[in-house]
N, C-alpha and C positions, 0 to 999 in steps of 0.2 A: 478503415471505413471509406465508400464510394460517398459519394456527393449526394445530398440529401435528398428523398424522395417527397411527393409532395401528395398529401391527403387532404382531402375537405371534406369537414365536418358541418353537416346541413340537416335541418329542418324545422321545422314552426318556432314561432316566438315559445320560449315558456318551457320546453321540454326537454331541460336540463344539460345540453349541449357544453354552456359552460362549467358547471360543477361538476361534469363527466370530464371534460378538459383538464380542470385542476385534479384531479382524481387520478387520472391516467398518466400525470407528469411526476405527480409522488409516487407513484406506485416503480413507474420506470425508473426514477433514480434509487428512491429506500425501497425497493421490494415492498413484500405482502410484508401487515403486521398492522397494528393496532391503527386505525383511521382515524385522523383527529377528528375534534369536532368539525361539521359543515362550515366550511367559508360561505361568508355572503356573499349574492352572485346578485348584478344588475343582470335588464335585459344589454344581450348584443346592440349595440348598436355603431354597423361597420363591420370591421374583421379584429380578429386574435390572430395572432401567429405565436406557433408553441413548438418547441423542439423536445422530441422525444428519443432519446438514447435508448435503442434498444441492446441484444447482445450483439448482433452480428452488424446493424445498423441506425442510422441514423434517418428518423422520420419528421420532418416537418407538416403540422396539422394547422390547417387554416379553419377558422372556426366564423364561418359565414352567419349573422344575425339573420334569425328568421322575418325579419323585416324585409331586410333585403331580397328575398324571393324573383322580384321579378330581373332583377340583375345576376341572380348567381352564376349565367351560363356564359360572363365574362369573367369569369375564376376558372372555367372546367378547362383550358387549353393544358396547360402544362400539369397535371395530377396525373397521380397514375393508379389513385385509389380513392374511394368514399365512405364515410359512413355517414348514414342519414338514421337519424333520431325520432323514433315516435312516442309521446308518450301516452304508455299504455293505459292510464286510469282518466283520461280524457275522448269520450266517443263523442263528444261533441266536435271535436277538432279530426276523426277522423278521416272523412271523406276528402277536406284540406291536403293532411297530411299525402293520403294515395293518387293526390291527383299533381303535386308537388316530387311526389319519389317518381309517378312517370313520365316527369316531363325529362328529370335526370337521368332516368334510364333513358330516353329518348333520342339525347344531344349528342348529337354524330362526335364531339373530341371523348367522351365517355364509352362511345363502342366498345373499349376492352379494356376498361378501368376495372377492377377490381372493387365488391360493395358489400359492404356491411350494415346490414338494415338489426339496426337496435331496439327491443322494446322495452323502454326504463321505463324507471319510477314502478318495478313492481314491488317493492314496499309498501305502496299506498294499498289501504283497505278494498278501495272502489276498484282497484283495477281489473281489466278484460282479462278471462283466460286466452293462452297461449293459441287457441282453437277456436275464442271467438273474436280475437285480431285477425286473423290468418284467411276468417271468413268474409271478414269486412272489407278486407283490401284484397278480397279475392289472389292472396298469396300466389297459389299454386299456379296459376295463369300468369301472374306475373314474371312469377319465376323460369316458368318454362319459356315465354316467347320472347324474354331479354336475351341479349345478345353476351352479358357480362355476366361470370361468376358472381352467386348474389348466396351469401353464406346470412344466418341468422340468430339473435343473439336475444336474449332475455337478460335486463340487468337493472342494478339501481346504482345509480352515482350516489346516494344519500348514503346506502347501505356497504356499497362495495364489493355487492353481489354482481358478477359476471366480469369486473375488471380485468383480473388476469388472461381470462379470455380473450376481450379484444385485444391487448397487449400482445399474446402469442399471434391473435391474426395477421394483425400488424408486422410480426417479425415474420409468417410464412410466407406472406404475400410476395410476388417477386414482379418488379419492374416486366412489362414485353418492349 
């Protein structure tokens, strides 16, 4: 294995970043299969650093507190990938959220990061369909006039739904 590549994981207080974290580091090491009960999760406050063994590589995941927002684009220099976290059964927090994903899409060391825009917590009853997130953050736009591959993900870190997905992104992704 090459030298560990470097991902952050960002976005608002509260929407699940860290129980996705724990979530994605059992799954890397024991595979898919029964999910323990939920760990309790504080908010962030500061950074996580998480290493994730994939097959081919080795990923380290900095897990930026959504507090910290206005500092995060002193982490973006050395990453070579993102996932940023919305959660989807919160439209109160939405507009926060899309204005927060374009400042990261924005930051010239992110030009050709590779990203992964999460929408958890779809478990919860409340939550937004896939189409009327998509409309809110005016997706489509964003997607087209970013400059980075921006792949997208429907999942619950409670449930364990979309896991192995990000997992596999994770392992496709390749360093430029």
């Amino acid at each position: 294995m090459s030298r560990s590549e470097m991902c952050l994981l960002l976005g608002a207080t509260g929407v699940g970043k860290t129980l996705l974290l724990k979530r994605l580091q059992k799954l890397s090491v024991h595979g898919a299969g029964e999910l323990e009960p939920t760990p309790a999760t504080l908010p962030t406050v500061g950074t996580n650093l998480t290493d994730l063994t994939l097959k081919k590589k080795m990923i380290t995941v900095r897990e930026l507190g959504g507090c910290m927002g206005p500092i995060w684009l002193s982490y973006f220099k050395d990453c070579s990938s993102v996932i940023f976290v919305v959660d989807s059964a919160n439209i109160a927090q939405v507009s926060s959220s899309c204005i927060q994903l374009l400042s990261v899409l924005s930051a010239e060391p992110l030009h050709s990061a590779c990203v992964l825009i999460l929408f958890n917590k779809r478990d919860v009853p409340s939550t937004m369909s896939l189409v009327e997130i998509k409309s809110l953050f005016r997706l489509d736009d964003i997607v087209a006039s970013a400059t980075q591959p921006i792949t997208l993900l429907e999942t619950s870190a409670r449930s364990g739904q979309g896991l192995p997905e990000v997992l596999n992104w994770l392992e496709s992704i390749t360093v430029k």
